[in-house]
C-alpha positions in Angstrom: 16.8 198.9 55.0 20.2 196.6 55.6 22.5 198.3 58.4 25.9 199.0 58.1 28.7 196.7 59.9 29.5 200.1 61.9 25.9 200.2 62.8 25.1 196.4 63.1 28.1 196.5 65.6 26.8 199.6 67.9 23.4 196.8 67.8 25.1 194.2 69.3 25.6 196.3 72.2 22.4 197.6 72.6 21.2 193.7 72.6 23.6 192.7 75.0 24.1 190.3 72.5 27.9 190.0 73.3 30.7 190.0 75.7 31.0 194.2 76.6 34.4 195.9 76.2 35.5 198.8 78.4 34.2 201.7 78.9 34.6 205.0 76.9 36.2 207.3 79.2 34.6 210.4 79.5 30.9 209.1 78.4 29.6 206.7 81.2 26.5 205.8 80.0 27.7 205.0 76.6 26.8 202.0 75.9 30.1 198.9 74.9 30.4 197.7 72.1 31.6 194.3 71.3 34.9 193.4 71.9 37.9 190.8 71.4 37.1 187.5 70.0 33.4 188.2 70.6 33.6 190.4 67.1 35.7 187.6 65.1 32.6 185.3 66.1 29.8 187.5 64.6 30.0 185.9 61.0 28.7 189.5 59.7 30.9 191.8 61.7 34.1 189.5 60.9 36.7 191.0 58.4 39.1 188.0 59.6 42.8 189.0 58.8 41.5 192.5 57.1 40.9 194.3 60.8 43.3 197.6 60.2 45.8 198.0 62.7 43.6 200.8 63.8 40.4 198.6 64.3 42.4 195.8 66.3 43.6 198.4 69.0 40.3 200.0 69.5 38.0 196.5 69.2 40.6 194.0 71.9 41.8 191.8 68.6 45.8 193.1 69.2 47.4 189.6 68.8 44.6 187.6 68.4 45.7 187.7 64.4 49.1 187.8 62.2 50.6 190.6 61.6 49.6 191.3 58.1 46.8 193.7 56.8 45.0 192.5 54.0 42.5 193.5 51.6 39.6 191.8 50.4 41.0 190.6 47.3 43.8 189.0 48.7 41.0 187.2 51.1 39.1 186.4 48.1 42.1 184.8 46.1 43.1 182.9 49.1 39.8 181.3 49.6 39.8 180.5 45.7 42.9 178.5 46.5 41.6 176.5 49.5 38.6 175.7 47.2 40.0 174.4 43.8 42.5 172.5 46.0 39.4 171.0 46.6 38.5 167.9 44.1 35.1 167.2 44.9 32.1 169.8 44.6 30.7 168.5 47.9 33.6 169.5 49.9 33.5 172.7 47.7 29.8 173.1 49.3 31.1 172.3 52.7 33.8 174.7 52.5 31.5 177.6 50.8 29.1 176.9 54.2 31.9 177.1 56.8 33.0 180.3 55.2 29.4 181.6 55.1 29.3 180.4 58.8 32.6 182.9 59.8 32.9 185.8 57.5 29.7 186.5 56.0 30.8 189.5 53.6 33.9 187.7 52.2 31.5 184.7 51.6 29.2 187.0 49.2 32.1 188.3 47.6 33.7 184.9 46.9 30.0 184.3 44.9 29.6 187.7 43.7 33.7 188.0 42.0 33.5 184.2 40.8 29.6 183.8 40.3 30.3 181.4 36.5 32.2 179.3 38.2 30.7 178.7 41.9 27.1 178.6 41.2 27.1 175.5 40.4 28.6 174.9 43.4 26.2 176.9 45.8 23.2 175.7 44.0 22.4 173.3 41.2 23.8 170.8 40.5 26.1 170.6 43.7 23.2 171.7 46.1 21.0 168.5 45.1 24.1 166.3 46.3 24.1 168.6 49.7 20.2 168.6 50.2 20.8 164.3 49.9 23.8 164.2 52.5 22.3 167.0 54.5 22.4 165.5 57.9 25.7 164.3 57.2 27.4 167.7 56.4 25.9 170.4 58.3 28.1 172.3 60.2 25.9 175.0 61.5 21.9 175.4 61.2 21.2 178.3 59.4 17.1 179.4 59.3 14.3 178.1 60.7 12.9 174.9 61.1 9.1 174.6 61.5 7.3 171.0 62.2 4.0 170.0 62.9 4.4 170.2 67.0 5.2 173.8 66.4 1.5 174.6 64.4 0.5 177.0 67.5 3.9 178.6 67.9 4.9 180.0 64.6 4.8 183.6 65.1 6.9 183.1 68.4 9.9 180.9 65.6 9.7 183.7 63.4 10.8 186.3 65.6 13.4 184.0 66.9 14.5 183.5 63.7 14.9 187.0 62.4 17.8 189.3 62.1 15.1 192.2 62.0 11.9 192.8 59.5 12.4 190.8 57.0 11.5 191.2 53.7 12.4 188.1 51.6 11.4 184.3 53.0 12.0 181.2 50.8 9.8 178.4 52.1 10.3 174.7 51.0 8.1 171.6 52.4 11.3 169.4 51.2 8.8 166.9 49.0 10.1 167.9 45.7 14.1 168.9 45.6 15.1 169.6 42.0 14.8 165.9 40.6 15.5 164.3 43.6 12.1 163.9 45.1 11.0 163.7 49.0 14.7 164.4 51.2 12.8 165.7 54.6 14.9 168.2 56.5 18.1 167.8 53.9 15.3 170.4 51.7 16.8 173.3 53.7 19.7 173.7 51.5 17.4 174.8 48.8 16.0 178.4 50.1 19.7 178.4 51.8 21.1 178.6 48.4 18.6 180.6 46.9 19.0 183.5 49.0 22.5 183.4 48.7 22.1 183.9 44.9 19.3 186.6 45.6 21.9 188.7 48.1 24.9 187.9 45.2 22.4 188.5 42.2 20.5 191.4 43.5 21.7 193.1 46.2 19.5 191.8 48.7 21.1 192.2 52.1 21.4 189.3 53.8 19.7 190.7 57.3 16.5 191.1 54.8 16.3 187.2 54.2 15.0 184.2 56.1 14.9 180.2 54.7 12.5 178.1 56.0 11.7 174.5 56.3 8.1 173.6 56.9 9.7 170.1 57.9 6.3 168.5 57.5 7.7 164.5 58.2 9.2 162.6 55.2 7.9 159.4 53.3 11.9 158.6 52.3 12.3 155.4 53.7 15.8 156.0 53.2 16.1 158.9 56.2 13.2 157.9 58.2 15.6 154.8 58.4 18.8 156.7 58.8 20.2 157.4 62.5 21.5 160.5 62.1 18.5 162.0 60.1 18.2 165.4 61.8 14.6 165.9 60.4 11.1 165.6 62.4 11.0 161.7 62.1 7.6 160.6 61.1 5.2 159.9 57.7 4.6 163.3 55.7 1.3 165.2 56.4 -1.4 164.9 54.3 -4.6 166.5 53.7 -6.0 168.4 56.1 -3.5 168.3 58.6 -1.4 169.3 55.7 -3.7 172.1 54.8 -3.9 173.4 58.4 -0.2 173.4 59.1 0.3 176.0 55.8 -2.6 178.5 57.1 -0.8 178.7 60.5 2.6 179.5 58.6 0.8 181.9 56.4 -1.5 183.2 59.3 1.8 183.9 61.3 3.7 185.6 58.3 0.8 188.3 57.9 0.7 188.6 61.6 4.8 188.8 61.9 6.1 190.4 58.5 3.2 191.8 56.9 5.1 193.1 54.1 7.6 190.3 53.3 7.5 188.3 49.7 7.2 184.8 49.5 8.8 182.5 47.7 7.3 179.3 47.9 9.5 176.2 46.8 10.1 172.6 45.5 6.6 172.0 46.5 5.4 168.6 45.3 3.1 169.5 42.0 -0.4 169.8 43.4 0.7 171.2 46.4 2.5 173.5 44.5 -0.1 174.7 42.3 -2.8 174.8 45.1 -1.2 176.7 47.6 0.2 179.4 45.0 -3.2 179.7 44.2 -4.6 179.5 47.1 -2.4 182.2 48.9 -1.3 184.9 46.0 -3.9 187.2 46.9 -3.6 187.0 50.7 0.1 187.4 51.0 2.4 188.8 48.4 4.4 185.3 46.8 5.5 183.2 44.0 6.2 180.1 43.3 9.9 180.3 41.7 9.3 176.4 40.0 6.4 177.3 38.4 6.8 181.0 37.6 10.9 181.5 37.9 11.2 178.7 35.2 8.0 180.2 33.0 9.9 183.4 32.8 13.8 182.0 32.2 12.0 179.6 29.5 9.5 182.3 28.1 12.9 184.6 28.5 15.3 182.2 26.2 12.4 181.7 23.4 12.0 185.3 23.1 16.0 185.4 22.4 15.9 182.4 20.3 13.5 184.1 17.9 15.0 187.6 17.9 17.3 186.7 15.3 14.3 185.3 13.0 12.8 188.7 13.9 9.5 185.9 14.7 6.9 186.0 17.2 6.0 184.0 20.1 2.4 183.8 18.4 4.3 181.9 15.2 5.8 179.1 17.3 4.3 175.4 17.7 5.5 173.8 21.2 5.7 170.7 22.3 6.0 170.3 26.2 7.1 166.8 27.9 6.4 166.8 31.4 3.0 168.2 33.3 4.2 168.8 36.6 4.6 172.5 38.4 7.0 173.6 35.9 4.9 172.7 32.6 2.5 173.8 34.0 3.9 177.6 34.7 5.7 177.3 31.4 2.7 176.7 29.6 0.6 179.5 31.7 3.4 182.1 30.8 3.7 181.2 27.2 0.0 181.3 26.9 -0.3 184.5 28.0 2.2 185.8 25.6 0.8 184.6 22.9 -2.8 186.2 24.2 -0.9 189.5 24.2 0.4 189.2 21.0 -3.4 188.6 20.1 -4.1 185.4 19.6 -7.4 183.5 20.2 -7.8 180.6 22.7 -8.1 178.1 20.2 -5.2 179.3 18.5 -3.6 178.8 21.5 -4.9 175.4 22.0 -3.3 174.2 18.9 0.0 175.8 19.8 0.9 174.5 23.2 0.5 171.0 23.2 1.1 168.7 26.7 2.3 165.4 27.2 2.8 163.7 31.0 3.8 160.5 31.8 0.7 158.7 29.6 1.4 160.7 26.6 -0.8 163.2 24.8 -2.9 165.2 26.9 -6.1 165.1 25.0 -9.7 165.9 25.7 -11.5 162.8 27.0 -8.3 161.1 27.8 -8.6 159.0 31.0 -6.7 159.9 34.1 -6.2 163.9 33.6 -5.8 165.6 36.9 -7.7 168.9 37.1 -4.6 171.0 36.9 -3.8 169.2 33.7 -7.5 169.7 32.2 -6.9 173.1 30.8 -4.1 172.5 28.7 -5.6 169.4 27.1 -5.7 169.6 23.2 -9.1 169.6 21.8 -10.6 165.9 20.7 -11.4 167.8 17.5 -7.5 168.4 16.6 -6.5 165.2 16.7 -8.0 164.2 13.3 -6.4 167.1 11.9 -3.1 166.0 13.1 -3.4 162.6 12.0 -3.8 161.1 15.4 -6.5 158.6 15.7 -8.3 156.3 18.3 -7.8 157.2 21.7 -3.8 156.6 22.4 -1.8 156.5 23.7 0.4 159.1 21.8 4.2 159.3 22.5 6.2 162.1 22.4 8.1 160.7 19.0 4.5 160.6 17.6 3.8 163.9 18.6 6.8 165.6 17.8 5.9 163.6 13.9 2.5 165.2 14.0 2.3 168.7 15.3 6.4 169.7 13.8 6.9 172.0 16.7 9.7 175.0 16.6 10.1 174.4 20.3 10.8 171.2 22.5 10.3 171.6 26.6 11.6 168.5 28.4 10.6 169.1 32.2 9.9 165.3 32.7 12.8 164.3 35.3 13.9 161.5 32.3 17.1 161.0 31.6 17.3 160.4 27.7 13.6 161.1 26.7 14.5 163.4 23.9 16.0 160.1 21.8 18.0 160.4 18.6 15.0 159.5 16.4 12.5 162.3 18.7 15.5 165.3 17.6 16.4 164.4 14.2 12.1 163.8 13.5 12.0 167.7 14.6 15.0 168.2 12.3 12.8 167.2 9.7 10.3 169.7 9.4 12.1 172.8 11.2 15.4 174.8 10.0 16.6 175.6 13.6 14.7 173.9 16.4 14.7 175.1 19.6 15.4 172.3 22.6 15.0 173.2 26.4 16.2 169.6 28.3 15.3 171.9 31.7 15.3 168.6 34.2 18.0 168.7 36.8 20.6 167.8 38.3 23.1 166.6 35.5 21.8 163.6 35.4 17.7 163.9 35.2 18.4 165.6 31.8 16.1 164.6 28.8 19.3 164.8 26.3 23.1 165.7 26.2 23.4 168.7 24.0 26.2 167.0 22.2 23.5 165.0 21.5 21.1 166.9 20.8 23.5 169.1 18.2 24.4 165.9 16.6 21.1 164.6 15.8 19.8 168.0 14.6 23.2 168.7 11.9 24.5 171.5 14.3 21.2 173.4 13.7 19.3 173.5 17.0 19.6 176.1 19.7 19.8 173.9 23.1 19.2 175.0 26.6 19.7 173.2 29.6 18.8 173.4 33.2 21.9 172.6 35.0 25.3 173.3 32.9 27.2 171.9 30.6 30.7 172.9 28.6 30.5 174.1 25.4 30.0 172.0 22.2 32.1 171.9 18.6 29.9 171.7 16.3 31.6 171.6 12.7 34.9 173.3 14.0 32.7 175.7 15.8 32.1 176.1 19.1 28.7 176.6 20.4 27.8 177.8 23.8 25.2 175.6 25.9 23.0 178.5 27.5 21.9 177.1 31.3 18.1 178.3 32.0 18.5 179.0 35.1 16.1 181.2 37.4 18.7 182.9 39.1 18.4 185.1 36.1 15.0 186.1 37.1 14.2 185.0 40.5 16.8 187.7 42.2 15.5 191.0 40.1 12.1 189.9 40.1 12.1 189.7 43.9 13.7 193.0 44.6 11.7 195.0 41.9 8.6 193.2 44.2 10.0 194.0 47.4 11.0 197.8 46.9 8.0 198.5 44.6 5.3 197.1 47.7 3.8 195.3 45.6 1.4 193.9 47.0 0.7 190.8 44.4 2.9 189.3 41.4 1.5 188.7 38.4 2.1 186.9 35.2 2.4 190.4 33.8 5.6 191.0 36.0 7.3 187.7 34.8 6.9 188.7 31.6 8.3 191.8 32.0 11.2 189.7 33.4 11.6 187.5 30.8 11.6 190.1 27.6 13.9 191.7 30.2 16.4 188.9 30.2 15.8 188.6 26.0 17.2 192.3 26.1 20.5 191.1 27.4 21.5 188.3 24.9 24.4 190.0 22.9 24.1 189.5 19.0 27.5 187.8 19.4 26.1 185.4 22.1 22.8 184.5 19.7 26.4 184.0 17.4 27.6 181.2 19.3 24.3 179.5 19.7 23.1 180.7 23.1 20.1 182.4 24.3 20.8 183.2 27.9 23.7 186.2 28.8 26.9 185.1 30.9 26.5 184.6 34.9 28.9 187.6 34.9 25.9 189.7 33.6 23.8 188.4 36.5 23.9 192.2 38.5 23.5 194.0 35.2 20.3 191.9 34.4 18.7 191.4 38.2 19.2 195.1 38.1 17.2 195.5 35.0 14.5 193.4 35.9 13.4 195.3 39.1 13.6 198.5 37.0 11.0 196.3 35.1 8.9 195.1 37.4 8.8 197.8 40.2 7.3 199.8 36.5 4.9 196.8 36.3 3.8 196.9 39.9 3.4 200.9 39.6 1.3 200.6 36.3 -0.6 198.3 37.4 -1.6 199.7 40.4 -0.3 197.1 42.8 2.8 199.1 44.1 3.5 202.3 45.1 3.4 205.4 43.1 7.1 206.5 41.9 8.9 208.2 38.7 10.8 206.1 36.9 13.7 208.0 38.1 13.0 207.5 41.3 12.3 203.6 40.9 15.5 203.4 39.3 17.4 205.5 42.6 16.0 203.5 45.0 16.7 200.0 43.4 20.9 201.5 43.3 20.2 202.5 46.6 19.2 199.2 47.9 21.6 197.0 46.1 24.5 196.2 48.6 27.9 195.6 47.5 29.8 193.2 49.2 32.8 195.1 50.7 33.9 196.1 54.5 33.4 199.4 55.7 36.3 201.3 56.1 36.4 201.2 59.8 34.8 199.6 62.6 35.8 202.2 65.4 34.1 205.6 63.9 
C-alpha cells in the first residue's frame, strides 16, 4: 500500500537517501531524518511554501522560504495563474512537468481540482505535440528506459527504477503514438501521461506506478536525423529480435513484480494484437488501445440507446478503420451482442469492417489474419446489393447496410464526407457517429459538421475534444470518448481484486458501468459520456465493478461486496499534505 509523506520521509533516512539532520537528543541511535533543502528537493515530500511554521523549525527550512503559510488552495490557484498566463498548450505541458518534477502532491491536485480543463493538456491532444518535441523539452527523465543493449539486464532496470513494489506499469514500444506514428524515445510521454490520469482518476498512488519505454530503435528518419534525439539511435527491431527483446521484459516483470498489471500501449497493430495475445495469460495485462477504446465506445453506445430503451443486439455498425482499435471495438461489441443472445451469423451481418481497401469481405485479396474474422460473409453481399468483387467504399457501404452506428478509427482527417453523413441521415432517425481518431486534427469529421449534414439529429462522439455545438438555437454537447473513463477504474478494480487475468467480461462491466453515469439531462444535450468532473465518481464505480467481475469469475480473490467496496475507499489517495511532517 502507498506510504504516507510522514512515513516516506522517516524512509529516506533509513536509505541514506539524503543529507542527515541532527541528532535527536536523548535517542542516539535514532535514525535522521532528512533535513533543510534536502526535503524541498524530494518532489513527493515537498509542500513548497505550505511547510507550517512548526515543520520549518523542526526539518532546517527556517528562512529558506517567505514568511507566509499557505494552504493548498492558495498553491493551487497560483499555479492556475502561472499556467493560463501561458498561451500555448506546449508550454502549458512543460510547466505541468516541472511542477510534477518539484512538488509532486500539488501537481496531482492541480489535475485532480481542474481535471475538464487540463487534460487535454496532460494528455491528448497536447501530449501528441510533447511526445513529437520530446527531446526538445524534457526537463527531467521520469521512468525507465529499456533498449536492446539492455535485453540481459532488465530485472536489474527495474529495481532501479522503482519506488517500491509496484503494482501498475504502462509499457509503450513508441511505434504507434495516438495518430502520429513511429516518434522513438519522444513515446515516453504516453505511459507518463497515463499514469498521471490513473493516480488523478483513480487514486492510484503514484509510488505504485512505473512508465516504461521499450525504446526498441526508431524508423523516423526525422529523429534518427535529428542531433539532439535522446532515443537509442538505430533502425527499429524486427522479428525475432523483436520477439526476444519483449519475453526478456516480460520474463523480468514476473521475476521482479509478480503481481503488477500491465498495460501495454500504442503498439503498432500486429504487434499490438500479438503480444496481448500472446502474454494475457502469463502476466496479468491489457492493452488500453484495443480494450480501453472497446469499452469507452461499447460504453457511449450503451448510453446512446438508453433513451430508445434499444439493444445493442438491434444496432447495425459500420466501422472505418481495422487497426488495434477496430479491432477491440469490434471484439467488445461482438461479445455484447453474443450476451444479449445473438447468433454468429447475426453478428456477422451486424458489424461490418472496412480498412484502407474498403469492404472487408470473404475472398477479398490482401486481408491480414487479424482482419479475417470480422470479414462479412461472400454470401451477404448479394443481399446488400453489392456485386463483383470491389472495391466497396465506405459511402457505398454506409448506402447498403444503413447502419445506426458509424466508427471512424482510420487516422483520416475528413473520411466521414458530407454525402457519407447525410446518406446515413437517410435511412436512420438519430444516427450515432464516433470520429475516435486523434489528435484534433486526425479526426474523420468536425461535429459541426457532422450535426449539420445529419439536420441536428445525430449523437457525435469524438476522441480528442471539441466545444460545444448550436444546433437550431440549441446547444449540444460534443461527448469526448476518452479512456481515461475506463482505463483508471478498470486498472484499480484489477489491481486490488488480484486478478490474475482481464477479460472482455471486465470491460464490459466497465462500459455498462460508464452508461450508468450519463445523466438524463446530459443524453438532453446530446452527449453520451458524463463530465471529466465525474471522472472519481465513475473510476470509483468501475473497480466496484470489476473487482465483482474478477471475484465471480473466479480470477480474483474472494471478498463481500462490502468489503470490495472498503478496500477500493481505502486505497484511493487523495491528493492533500499531511498535517505535519515532524510527528
Amino acid at each position: 500500500m502507498p506510504l504516507d509523506t510522514t512515513t516516506l520521509v522517516r524512509n529516506y533516512a533509513l536509505q541514506g537517501d539524503v543529507e542527515d539532520g541532527p541528532e535527536c537528543e536523548g535517542n542516539r541511535h535514532e535514525l535522521a531524518r532528512p533535513y533543510g533543502s534536502a526535503i524541498m528537493e524530494r518532489a513527493r515530500l515537498n509542500k513548497d511554501t505550505a511547510f507550517t511554521a512548526e515543520e520549518r523549525h523542526a526539518l532546517g527550512l527556517r528562512g529558506l522560504l517567505p514568511w507566509r503559510v499557505t494552504t493548498i488552495e492558495e498553491q493551487v490557484a497560483l499555479e492556475l495563474e502561472h499556467l493560463r498566463r501561458k498561451s500555448d498548450d506546449l508550454e502549458k505541458y512543460i510547466g505541468l512537468a516541472a511542477l510534477h518534477d518539484r512538488n509532486e502532491t500539488l501537481f496531482y491536485r492541480v489535475l485532480l481540482d481542474n481535471l475538464e480543463e487540463l487534460a487535454p493538456i496532460v494528455y491528448t491532444p497536447t501530449v501528441g505535440y510533447a511526445c513529437r518535441q520530446f527531446s526538445h523539452v524534457i526537463r527531467r527523465p521520469r521512468g525507465l528506459w529499456i533498449t536492446p543493449d539492455d535485453i540481459d539486464h532488465i530485472p536489474e532496470l527495474l529495481r532501479n527504477a522503482a519506488r517500491g513494489d509496484v503494482s501498475l506499469m504502462v509499457v509503450t514500444d513508441n511505434e504507434r503514438i495516438l495518430g502520429l506514428g513511429d516518434q522513438g524515445a519522444g513515446g515516453m510521454g504516453i505511459p507518463i501521461g497515463k499514469l498521471a490520469l490513473y493516480t488523478v482518476g483513480a487514486g492510484i498512488h503514484p509510488d505504485w506506478t512505473l512508465p516504461v519505454s521499450l525504446d526498441c530503435g526508431t524508423d523516423n528518419v526525422e529523429l534518427l536525423a535529428d542531433r539532439g534525439y535522446l532515443g537509442y539511435p538505430k533502425p527499429r527491431l524486427r522479428g525475432q529480435p523483436y520477439d526476444r527483446f519483449i519475453e526478456a521484459f516480460v520474463e523480468a516483470v514476473m521475476h521482479v513484480f509478480p503481481h503488477a498489471l500491465v498495460q501495454w500501449e500504442d503498439l503498432k497493430q500486429h504487434n499490438a494484437i500479438r503480444i496481448l495475445d500472446r502474454y494475457r495469460h502469463r502476466v496479468t495485462s491489457f492493452n488500453d488501445d484495443i480494450e480501453g477504446t472497446s469499452a469507452v465506445v461499447l460504453g457511449g453506445i450503451l448510453a446512446a440507446l438508453r433513451p430508445r430503451r434499444e439493444q445493442v443486439q438491434e444496432q447495425r455498425l459500420v466501422m472505418l478503420g481495422a487497426g488495434a482499435a477496430g479491432i477491440g471495438i469490434a471484439r467488445l461489441v461482438e461479445a455484447a451482442m453474443r450476451a444479449e443472445g445473438m447468433s454468429g451469423p447475426d453478428i456477422r451481418r451486424a458489424v461490418i469492417m472496412l480498412d484502407s481497401q474498403g469492404l472487408i469481405f470473404e475472398g477479398r485479396e490482401g486481408v491480414e489474419d487479424d482482419k479475417r474474422p470480422f470479414a462479412l460473409p461472400r454470401g451477404e453481399l448479394g443481399r446488400l446489393g453489392l456485386s463483383g468483387n470491389g472495391p466497396f467504399g465506405l459511402e457505398t457501404v454506409v448506402t447498403a447496410v444503413k447502419p445506426t452506428v458509424l466508427i471512424g478509427t482510420s487516422g483520416t482527417p475528413g473520411a466521414f464526407g458530407e454525402s457519407v453523413i447525410r446518406a446515413m441521415a437517410a435511412s436512420c432517425d438519430a444516427p450515432v457517429v464516433f470520429a475516435l481518431s486523434n489528435p484534433t486534427s486526425q479526426t474523420e469529421a468536425i461535429p459541426a459538421d457532422i450535426l449539420a449534414w445529419s439536420d441536428g439529429r445525430a449523437v457525435v462522439a469524438t476522441g480528442s475534444p471539441f466545444a460545444p455545438v448550436v444546433v437550431k438555437g440549441r446547444e449540444q454537447v460534443i461527448g469526448q470518448a476518452n479512456n481515461v473513463f475506463i482505463f483508471p477504474g478498470l486498472g484499480l478494480g484489477v489491481i486490488l481484486s488480484e486478478a490474475r487475468e482481464v477479460t472482455l467480461r471486465m470491460f464490459t462491466a466497465a462500459a455498462r458501468t460508464l452508461a450508468d453515469f450519463v445523466s438524463p439531462e446530459r443524453a438532453a444535450a446530446g452527449t453520451i459520456y458524463p463530465p471529466m468532473s465525474d471522472l472519481r465518481k465513475v473510476s470509483r464505480a468501475i473497480a466496484i465493478a470489476v473487482a465483482r467481475e474478477a471475484r465471480d469469475s473466479w480470477l480474483g480473490r474472494r471478498a463481500s461486496d462490502q468489503e470490495l467496496e472498503a478496500m477500493i475507499d481505502a486505497a484511493m489517495w487523495n491528493p492533500d499534505y499531511p498535517p505535519s511532517l515532524t510527528s
